[in-house]
N, C-alpha and C positions, 0 to 999 in steps of 0.2 A: 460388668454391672450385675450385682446380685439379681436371684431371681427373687420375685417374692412370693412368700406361703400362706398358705391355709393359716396359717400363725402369727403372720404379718397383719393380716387384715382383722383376724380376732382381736390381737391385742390392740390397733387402731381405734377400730369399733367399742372396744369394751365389752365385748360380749365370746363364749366361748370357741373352740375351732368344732366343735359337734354343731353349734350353731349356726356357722358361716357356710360347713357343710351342707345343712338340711335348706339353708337359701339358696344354694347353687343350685341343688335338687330342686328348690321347687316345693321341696316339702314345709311350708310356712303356714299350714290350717293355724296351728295356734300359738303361733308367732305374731307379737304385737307390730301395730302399723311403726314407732318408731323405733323398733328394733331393725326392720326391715330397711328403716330408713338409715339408719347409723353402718350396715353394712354395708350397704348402695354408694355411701358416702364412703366410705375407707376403700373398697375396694376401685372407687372413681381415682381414691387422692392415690393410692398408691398406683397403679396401673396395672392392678391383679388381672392377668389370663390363666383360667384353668387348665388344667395338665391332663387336652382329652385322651391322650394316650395314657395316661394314669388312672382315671376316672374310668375309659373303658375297658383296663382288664380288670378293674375292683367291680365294675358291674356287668362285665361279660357281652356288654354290647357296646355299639359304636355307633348306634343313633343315626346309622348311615344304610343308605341301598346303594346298587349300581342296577344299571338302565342299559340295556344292549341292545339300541336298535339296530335294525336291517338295513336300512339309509336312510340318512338325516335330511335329506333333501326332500325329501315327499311333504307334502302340507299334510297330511292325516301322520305324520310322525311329530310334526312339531305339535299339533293342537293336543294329540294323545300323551307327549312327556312333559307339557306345561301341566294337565290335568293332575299327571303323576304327581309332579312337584308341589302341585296346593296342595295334594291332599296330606303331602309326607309333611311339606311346611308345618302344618294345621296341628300336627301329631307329634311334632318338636323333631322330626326325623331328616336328615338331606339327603341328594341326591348326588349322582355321578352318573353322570350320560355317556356311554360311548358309540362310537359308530362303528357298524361291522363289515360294509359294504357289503351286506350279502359272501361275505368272504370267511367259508368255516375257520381259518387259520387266525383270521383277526379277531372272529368271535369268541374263538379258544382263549389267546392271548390275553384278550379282556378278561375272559371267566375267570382264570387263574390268578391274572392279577389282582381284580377287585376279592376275590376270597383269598388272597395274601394279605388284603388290607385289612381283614377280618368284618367285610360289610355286613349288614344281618341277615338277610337277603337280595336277590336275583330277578325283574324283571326282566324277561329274554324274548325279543322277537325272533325265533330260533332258525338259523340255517336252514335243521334238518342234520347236520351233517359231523355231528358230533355226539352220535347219541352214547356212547362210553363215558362221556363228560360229564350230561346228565344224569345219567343211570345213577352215578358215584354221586350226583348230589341228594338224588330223592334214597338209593341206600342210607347215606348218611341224616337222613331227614335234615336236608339244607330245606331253608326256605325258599323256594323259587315259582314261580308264576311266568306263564308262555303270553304275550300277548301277538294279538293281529292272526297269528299261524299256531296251527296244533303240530306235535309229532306224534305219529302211530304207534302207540304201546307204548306210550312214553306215561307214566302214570303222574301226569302232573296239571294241575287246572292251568284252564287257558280262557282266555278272553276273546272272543270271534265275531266278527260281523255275522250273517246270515250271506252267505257268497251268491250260493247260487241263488236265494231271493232278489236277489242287487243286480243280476241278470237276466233273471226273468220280466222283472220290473222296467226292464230297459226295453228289452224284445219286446212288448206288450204294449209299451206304446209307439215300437218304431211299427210297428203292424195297423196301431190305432189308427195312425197319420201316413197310414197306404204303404209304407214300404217293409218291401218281402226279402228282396237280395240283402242281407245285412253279414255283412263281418266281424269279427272279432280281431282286435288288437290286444297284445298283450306280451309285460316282456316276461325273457326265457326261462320256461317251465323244465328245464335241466334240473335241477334240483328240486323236484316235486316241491314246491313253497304253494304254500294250501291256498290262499285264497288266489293267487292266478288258477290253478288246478277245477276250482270248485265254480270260478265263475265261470268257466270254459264249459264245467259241466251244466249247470244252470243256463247258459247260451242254446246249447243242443238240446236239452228237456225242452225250452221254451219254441224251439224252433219246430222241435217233434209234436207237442200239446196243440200247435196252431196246422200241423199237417207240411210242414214246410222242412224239403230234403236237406239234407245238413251235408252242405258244401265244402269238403277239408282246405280245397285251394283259398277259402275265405277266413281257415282261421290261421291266423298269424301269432306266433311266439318268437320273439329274436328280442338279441342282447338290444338298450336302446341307444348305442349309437348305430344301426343298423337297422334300424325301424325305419327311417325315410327311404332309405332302397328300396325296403319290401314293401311299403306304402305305393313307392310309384310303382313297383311290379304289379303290386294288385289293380290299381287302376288303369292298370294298360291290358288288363284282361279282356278276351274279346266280349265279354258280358260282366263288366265292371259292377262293383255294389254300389246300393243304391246310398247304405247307410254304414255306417262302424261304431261299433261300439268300442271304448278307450278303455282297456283294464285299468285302470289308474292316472293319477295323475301324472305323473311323465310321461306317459303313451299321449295322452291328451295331446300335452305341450305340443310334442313331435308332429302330432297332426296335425295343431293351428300352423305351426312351423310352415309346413308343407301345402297346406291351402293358403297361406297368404302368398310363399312364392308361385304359386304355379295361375293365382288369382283366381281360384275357385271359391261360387257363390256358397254359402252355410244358408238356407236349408236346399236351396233350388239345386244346387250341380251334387250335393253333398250332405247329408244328415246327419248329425254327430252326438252321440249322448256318453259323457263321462262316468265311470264309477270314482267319486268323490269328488265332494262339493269343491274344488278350488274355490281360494279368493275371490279371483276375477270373473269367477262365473256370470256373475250379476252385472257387470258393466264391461264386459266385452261386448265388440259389436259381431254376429249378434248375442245377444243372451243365453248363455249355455245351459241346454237341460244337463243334469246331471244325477246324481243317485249319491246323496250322501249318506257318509257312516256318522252316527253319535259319537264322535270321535271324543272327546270329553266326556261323556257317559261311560266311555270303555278306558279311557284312561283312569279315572277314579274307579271304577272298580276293580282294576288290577292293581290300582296301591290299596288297596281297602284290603281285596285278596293276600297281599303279603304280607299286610300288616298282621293281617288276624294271625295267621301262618307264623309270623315270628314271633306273636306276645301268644298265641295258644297251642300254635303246632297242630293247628288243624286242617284241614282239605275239605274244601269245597267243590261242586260240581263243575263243570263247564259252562259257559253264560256265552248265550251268543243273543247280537244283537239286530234288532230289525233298518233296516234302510228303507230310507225315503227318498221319493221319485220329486226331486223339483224343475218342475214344468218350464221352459223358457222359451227362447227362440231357432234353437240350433235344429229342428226338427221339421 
């Protein structure tokens, strides 16, 4: 079946292939309404699809991003790469998501391959663990933007919550509401990944500003299938915590996980305040305080970020964002 061309739909229309061009683009300021309508119409009756591999090396771009998060499973990953996606929508640009499991080899593997596809740029929730990868893209002035995690010396804008405020914020009211013994959960900080790192350190500031000794047996880092272990280790300590704080939402889970089997009461045997708003926050029994991130806020301006980055080739500073303490029952 022939393909059809830029020259099929001209001559349909009646009008020139400069013409049918400048409608594809977009560019119709002063192009009449039935011009516009006679190519709409030819390009319907023949069944024209453009040639974006043609189109994108005559305009050096490809109207596309990739999207590397860290795991797709976290509910502050999906709210943050919808954000992405309007904003690229809105700008005529698409996206390509992929998941890295926190696993540098599969991060790489994406890197490479989405800049084989010649994307315009890179939002990266980054390892950490590839910093040669990077390097080679900010040398090359690739456009790339870090979101959720910074790397150190890595000269690239990044998009961040406020970590240790989202911990302190936690400590402050688990102290409001009497309890001192408090733990941290969190998974594993092996790969220094900044916001486990930062709320850890944010946990001990906040522990230290209230005068309250900072107990190592209470903070917990491990892989999360390994979390309920060390959940029932720490409560079988001979001076158990009173409260825990949940680095994230998969920590969380692992703890309702393990208070529904072992039937410990939320707030009476057990005190629990998330970092990030889940879903179900709000109609679990009982109602989970939490600390959420502007996860949409940060999502749109790390596409805002790349964009400018790809139509200016400019850099902006680092933008971190503040968290909010929402109040409910788990305390």
């Amino acid at each position: 079946m022939k393909n059809v061309t830029i020259a099929d739909v001209a001559k349909q229309a009646q009008v020139s292939k400069s013409t049918v061009s400048q409608y594809l683009n977009k560019r119709y300021d002063y192009m009449g309404e039935k011009t516009k309508q006679r190519v709409q119409e030819a390009i319907d009756v023949l069944g024209y699809q453009p040639n974006i591999v043609a189109r994108s090396l005559k305009q050096k771009s490809t109207k596309t991003i990739g999207v590397i998060v860290a795991n797709i499973l976290h509910n502050f990953t999906t709210e943050v790469t919808r954000a992405i996606e309007d904003v690229c929508h809105e700008s005529d640009f698409h996206t390509i998501i992929c998941n890295a499991d926190d696993d540098p080899l599969k991060e790489k593997h994406y890197i490479e391959m989405l800049r084989a596809k010649q994307v315009d740029g890179l939002i990266i929730f980054p390892t950490g663990d590839n910093r040669d990868l990077y390097q080679k893209m900010i040398d090359s002035s690739y456009p790339v933007v870090f979101l959720d995690r910074d790397v150190k010396g890595m000269n690239v804008p990044a998009v961040m919550l406020d970590n240790e405020k989202a911990s302190e914020l936690a400590v402050d009211h688990f102290i409001d509401r009497g309890r001192r013994r408090i733990a941290m959960m969190t998974t594993s900080i092996l790969n220094h990944v900044t916001p486990r790192m930062e709320r850890i350190q944010g946990y001990e500031q906040a522990l230290k500003k209230h005068e309250i000794p900072i107990d190592e047996t209470l903070i917990i880092s491990s892989e999360t299938e390994d979390l309920q272990q060390e959940l029932d280790d720490l409560l079988r300590l001979d001076t158990p915590p009173e409260a825990i704080l949940a680095g994230n939402d998969l920590v969380l889970i692992e703890i309702l996980k393990y208070v529904k089997q072992k039937g410990l009461r939320v707030p009476e045997d057990l005190a629990i305040i998330g970092i990030d708003d889940v879903s179900f926050a709000s109609f679990y029994t009982p109602t989970l305080t939490t600390v959420a991130q502007p996860t949409f806020q940060m999502g749109k301006k790390g596409a805002e970020l790349l964009l400018k980055k790809i139509k200016e080739n400019t850099d902006d500073q680092p933008n971190r964002f503040q968290p909010t303490l929402m109040v409910r029952d788990s305390v």
